[in-house]
KOLGU-4560 file (N, C-alpha, C; in nm, 3 decimals, padded with zeros to 5 digits):
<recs>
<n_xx: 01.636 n_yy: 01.337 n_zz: 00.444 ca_xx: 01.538 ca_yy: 01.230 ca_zz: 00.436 c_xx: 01.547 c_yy: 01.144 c_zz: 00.561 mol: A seq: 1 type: UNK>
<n_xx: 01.437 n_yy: 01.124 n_zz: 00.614 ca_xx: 01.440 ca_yy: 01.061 ca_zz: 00.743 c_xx: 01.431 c_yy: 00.896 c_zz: 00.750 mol: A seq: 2 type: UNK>
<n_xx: 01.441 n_yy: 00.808 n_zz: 00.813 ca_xx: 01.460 ca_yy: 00.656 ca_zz: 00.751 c_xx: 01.377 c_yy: 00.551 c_zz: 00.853 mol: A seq: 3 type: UNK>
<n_xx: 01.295 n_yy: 00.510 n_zz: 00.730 ca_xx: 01.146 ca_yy: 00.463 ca_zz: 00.791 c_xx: 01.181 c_yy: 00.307 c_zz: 00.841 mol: A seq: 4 type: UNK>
<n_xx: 01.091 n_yy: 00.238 n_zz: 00.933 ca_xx: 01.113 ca_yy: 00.106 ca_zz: 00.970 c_xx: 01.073 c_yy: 00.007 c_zz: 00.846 mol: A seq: 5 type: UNK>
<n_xx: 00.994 n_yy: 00.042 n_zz: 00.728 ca_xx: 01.006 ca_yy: -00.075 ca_zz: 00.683 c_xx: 01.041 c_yy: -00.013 c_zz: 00.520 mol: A seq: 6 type: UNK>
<n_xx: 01.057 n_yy: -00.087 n_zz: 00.440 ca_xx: 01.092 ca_yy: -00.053 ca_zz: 00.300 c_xx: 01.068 c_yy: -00.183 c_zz: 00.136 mol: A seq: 7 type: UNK>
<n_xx: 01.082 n_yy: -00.090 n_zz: 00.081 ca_xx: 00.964 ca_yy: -00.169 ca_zz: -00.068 c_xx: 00.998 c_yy: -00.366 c_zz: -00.028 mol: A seq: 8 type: UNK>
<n_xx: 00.892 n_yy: -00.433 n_zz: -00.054 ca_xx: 00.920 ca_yy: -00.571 ca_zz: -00.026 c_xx: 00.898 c_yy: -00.613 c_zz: 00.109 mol: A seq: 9 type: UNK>
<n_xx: 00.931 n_yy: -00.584 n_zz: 00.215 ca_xx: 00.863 ca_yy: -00.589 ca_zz: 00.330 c_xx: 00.777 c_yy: -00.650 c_zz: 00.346 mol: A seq: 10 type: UNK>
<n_xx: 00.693 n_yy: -00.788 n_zz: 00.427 ca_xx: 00.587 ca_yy: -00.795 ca_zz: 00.486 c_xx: 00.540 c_yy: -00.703 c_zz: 00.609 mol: A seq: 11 type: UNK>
<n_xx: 00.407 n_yy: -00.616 n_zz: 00.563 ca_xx: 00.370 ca_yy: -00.573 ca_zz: 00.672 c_xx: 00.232 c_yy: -00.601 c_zz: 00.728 mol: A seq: 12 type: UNK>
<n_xx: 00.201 n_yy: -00.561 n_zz: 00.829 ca_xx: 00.065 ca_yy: -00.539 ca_zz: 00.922 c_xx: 00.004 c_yy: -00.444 c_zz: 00.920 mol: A seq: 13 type: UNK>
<n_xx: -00.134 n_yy: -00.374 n_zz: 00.944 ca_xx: -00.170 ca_yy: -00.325 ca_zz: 00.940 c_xx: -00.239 c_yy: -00.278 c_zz: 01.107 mol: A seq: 14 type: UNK>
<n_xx: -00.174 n_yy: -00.197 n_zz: 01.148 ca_xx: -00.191 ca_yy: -00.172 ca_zz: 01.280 c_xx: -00.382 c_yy: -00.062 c_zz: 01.341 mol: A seq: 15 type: UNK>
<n_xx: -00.352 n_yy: 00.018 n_zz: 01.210 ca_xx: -00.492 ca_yy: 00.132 ca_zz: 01.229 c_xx: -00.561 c_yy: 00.133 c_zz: 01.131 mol: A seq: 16 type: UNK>
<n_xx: -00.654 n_yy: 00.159 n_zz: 01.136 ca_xx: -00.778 ca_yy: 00.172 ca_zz: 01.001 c_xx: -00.841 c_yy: 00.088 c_zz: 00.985 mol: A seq: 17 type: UNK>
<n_xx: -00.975 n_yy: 00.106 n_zz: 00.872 ca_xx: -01.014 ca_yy: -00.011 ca_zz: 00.819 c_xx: -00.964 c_yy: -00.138 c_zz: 00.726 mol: A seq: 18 type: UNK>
<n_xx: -00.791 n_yy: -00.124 n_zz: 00.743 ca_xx: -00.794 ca_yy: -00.247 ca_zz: 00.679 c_xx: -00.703 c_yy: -00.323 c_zz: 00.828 mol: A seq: 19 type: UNK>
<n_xx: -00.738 n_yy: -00.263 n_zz: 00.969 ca_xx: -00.660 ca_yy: -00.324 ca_zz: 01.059 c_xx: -00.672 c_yy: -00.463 c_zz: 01.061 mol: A seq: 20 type: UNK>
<n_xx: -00.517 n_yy: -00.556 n_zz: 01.075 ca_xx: -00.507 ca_yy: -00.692 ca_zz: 01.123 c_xx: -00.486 c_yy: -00.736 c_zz: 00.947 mol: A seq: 21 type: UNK>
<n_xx: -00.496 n_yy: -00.681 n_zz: 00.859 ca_xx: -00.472 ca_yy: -00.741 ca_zz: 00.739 c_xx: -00.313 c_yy: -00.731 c_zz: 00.664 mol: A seq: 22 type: UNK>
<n_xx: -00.266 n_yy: -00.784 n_zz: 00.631 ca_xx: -00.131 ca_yy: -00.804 ca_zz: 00.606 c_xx: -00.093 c_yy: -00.780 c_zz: 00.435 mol: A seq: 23 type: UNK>
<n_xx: 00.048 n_yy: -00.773 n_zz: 00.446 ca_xx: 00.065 ca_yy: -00.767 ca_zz: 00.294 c_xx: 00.182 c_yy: -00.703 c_zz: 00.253 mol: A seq: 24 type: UNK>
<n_xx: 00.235 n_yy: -00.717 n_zz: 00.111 ca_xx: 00.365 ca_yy: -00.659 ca_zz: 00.088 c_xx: 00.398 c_yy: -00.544 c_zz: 00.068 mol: A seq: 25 type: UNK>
<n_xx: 00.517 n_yy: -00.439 n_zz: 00.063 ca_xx: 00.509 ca_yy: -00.294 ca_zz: 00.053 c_xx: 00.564 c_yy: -00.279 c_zz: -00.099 mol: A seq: 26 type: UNK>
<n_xx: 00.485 n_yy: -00.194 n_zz: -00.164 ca_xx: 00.495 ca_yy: -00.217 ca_zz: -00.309 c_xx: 00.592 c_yy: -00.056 c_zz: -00.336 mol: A seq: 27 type: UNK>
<n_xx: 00.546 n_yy: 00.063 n_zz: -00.229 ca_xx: 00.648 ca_yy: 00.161 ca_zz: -00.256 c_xx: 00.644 c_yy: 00.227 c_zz: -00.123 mol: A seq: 28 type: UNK>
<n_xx: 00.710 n_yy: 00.332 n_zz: -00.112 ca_xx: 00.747 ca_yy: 00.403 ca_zz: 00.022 c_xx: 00.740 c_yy: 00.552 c_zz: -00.016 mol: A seq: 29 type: UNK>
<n_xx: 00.611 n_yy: 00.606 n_zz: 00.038 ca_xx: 00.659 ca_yy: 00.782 ca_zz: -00.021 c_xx: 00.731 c_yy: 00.839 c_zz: 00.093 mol: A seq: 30 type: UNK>
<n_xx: 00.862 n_yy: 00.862 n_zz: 00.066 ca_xx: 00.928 ca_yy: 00.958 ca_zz: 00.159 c_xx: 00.903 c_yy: 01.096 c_zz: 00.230 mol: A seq: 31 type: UNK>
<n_xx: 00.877 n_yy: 01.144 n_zz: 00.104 ca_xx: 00.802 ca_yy: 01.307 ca_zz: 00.128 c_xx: 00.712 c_yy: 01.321 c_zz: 00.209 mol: A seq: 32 type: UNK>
<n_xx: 00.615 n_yy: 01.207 n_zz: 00.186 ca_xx: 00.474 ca_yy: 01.233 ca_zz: 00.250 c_xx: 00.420 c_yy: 01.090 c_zz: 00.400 mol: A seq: 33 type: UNK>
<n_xx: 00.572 n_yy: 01.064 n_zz: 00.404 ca_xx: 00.546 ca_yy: 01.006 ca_zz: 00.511 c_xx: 00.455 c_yy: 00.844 c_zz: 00.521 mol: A seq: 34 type: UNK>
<n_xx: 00.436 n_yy: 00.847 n_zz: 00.379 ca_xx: 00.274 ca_yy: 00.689 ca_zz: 00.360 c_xx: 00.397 c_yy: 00.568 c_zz: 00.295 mol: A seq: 35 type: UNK>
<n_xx: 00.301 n_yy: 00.486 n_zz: 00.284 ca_xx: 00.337 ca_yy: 00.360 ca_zz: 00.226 c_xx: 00.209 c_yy: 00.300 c_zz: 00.125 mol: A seq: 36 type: UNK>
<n_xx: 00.244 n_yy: 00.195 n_zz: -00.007 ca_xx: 00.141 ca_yy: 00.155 ca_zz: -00.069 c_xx: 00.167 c_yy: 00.018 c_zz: -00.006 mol: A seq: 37 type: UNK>
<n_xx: 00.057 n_yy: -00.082 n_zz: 00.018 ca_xx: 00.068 ca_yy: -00.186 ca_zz: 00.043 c_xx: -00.040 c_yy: -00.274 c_zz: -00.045 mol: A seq: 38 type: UNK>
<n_xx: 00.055 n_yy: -00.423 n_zz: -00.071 ca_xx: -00.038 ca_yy: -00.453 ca_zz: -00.190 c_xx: -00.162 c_yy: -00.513 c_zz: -00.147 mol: A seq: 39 type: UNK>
<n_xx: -00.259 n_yy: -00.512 n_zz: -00.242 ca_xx: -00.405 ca_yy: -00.545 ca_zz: -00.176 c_xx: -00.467 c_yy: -00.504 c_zz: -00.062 mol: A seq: 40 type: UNK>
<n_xx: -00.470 n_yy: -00.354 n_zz: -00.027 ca_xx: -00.481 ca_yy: -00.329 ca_zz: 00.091 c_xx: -00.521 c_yy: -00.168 c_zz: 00.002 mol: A seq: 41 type: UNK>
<n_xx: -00.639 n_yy: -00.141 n_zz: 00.104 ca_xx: -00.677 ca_yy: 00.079 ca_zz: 00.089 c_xx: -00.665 c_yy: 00.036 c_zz: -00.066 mol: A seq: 42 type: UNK>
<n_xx: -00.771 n_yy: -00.045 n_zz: -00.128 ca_xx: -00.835 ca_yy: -00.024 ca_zz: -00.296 c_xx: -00.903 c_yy: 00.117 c_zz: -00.255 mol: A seq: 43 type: UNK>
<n_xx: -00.849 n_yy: 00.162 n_zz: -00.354 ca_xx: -00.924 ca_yy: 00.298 ca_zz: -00.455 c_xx: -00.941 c_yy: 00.295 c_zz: -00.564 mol: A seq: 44 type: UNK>
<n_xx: -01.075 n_yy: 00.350 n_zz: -00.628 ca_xx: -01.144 ca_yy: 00.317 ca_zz: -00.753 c_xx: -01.101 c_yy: 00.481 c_zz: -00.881 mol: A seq: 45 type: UNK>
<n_xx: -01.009 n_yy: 00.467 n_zz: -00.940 ca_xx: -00.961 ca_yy: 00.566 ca_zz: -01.032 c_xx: -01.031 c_yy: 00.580 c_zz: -01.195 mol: A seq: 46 type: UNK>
<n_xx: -01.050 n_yy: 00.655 n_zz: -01.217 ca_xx: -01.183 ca_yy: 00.667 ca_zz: -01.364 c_xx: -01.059 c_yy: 00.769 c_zz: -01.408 mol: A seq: 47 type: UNK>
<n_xx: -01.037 n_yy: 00.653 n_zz: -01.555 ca_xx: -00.904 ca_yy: 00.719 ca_zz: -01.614 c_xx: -00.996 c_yy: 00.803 c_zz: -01.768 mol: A seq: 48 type: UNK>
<n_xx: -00.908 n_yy: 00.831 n_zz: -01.823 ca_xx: -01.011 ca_yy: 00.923 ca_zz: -01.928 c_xx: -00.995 c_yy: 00.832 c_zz: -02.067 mol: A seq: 49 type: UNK>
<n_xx: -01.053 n_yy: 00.854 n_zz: -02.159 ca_xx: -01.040 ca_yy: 00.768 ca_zz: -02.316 c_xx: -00.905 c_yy: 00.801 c_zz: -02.357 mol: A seq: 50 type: UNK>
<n_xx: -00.894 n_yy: 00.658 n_zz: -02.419 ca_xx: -00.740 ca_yy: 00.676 ca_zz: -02.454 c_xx: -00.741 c_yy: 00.552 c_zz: -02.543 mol: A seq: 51 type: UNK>
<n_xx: -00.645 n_yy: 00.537 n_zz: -02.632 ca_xx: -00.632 ca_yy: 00.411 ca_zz: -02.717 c_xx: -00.666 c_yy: 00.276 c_zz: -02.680 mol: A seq: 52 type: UNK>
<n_xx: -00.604 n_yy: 00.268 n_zz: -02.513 ca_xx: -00.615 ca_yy: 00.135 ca_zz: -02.440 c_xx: -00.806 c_yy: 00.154 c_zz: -02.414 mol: A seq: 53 type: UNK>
<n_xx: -00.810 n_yy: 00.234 n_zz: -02.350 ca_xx: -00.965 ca_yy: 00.226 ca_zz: -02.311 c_xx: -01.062 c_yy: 00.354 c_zz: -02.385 mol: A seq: 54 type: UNK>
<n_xx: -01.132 n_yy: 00.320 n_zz: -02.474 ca_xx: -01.220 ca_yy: 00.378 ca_zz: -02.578 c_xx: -01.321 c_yy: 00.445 c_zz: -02.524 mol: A seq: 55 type: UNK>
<n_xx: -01.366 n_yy: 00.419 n_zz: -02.422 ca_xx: -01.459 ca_yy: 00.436 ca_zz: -02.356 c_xx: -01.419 c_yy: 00.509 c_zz: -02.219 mol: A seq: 56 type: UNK>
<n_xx: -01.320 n_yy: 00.517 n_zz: -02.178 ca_xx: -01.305 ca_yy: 00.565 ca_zz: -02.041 c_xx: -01.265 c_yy: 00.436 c_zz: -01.952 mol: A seq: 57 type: UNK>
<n_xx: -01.237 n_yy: 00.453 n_zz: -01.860 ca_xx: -01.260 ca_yy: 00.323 ca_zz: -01.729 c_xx: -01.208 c_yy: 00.369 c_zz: -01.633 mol: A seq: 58 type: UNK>
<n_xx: -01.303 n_yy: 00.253 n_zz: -01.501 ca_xx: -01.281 ca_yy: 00.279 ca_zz: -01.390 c_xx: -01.176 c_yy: 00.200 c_zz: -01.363 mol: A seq: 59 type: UNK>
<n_xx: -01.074 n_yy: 00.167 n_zz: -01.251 ca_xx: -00.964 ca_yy: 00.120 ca_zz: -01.267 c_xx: -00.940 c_yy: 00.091 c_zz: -01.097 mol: A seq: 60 type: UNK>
<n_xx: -00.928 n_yy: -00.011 n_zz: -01.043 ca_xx: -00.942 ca_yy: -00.028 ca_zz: -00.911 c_xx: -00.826 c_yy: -00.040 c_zz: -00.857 mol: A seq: 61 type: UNK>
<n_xx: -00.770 n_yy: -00.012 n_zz: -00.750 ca_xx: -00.593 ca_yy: 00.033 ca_zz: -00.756 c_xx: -00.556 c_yy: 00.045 c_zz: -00.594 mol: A seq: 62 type: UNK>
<n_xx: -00.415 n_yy: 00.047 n_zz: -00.561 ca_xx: -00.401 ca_yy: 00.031 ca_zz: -00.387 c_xx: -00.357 c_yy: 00.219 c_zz: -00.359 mol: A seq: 63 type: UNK>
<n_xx: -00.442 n_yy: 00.218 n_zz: -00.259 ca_xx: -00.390 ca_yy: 00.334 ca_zz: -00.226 c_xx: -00.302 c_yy: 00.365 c_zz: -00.105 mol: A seq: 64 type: UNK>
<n_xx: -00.251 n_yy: 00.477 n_zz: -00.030 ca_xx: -00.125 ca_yy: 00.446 ca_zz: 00.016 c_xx: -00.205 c_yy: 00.510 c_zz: 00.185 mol: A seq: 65 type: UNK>
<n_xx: -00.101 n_yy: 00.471 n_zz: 00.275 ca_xx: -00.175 ca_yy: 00.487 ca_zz: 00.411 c_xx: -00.022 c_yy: 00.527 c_zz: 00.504 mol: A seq: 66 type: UNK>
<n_xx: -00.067 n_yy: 00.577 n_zz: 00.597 ca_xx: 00.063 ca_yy: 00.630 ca_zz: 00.666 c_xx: 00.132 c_yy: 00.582 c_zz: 00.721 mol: A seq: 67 type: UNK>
<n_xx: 00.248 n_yy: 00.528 n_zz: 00.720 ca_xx: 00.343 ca_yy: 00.451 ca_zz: 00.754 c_xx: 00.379 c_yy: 00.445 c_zz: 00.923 mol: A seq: 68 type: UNK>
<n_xx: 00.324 n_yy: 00.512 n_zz: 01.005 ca_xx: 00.296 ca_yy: 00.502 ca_zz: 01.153 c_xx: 00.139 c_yy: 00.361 c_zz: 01.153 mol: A seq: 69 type: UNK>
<n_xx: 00.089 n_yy: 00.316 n_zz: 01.062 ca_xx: -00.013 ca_yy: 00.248 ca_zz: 01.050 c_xx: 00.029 c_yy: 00.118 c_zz: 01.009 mol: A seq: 70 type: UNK>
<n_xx: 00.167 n_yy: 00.063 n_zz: 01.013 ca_xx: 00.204 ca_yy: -00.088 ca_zz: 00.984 c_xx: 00.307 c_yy: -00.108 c_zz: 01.062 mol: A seq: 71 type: UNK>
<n_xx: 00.331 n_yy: -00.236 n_zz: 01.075 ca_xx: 00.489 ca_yy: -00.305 ca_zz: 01.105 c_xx: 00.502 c_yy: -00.423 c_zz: 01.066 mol: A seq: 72 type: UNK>
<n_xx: 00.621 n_yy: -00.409 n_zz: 01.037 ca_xx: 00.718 ca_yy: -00.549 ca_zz: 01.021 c_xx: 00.594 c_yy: -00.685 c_zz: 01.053 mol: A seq: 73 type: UNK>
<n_xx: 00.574 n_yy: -00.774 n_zz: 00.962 ca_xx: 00.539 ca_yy: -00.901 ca_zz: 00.981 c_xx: 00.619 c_yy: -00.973 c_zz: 01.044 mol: A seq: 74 type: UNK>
<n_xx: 00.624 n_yy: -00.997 n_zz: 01.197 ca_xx: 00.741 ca_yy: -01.125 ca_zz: 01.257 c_xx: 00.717 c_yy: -01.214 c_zz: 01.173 mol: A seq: 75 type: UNK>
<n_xx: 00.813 n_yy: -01.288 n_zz: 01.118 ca_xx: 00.853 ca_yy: -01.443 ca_zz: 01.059 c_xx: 00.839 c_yy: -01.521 c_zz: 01.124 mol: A seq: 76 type: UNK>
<n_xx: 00.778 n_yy: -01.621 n_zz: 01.081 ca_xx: 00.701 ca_yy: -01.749 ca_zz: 01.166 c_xx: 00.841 c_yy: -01.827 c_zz: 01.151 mol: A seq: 77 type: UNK>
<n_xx: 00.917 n_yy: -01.843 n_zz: 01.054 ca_xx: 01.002 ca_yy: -01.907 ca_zz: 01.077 c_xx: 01.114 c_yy: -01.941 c_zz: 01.146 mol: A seq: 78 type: UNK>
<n_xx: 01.179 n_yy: -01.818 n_zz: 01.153 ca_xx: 01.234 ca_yy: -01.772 ca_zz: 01.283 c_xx: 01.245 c_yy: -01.792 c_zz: 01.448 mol: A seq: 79 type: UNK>
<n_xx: 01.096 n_yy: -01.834 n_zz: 01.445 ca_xx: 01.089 ca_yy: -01.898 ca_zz: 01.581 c_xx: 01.086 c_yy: -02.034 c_zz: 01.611 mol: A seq: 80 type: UNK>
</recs>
């Protein structure tokens, strides 16, 4: 397992994509696949199937994960 610059809890940045310049916390780290989830950041819309909780089905709006060459470390304002 190779050992990434940032890890769960983290403030990060968002360096590439459409959510560039937007910030936020790291909620998990996929190792395997190289990504990161960051919270409030890459929403994806998931349509779960009927089930006790939802009778009807639902759509379910959720963070999706982006590649971890695509953030860094939030410098701390405090710090300086």
């Amino acid at each position: 397992m190779s050992k990434f610059h940032v890890k769960k809890g983290d403030d990060v940045v968002v360096l590439a994509g459409k959510e560039k310049g937007k910030s936020g916390k790291v909620i998990a780290v996929l190792s395997k696949k190289s990504r990161v989830v960051v919270e409030g950041l890459q929403m994806i819309k998931k349509h779960t199937r009927k089930s006790q909780q939802n009778p009807n089905g639902a759509i379910v709006e959720r963070e999706g994960s982006m590649h971890i060459s695509n953030v860094k470390k939030a410098e701390a304002a405090a710090a300086k």
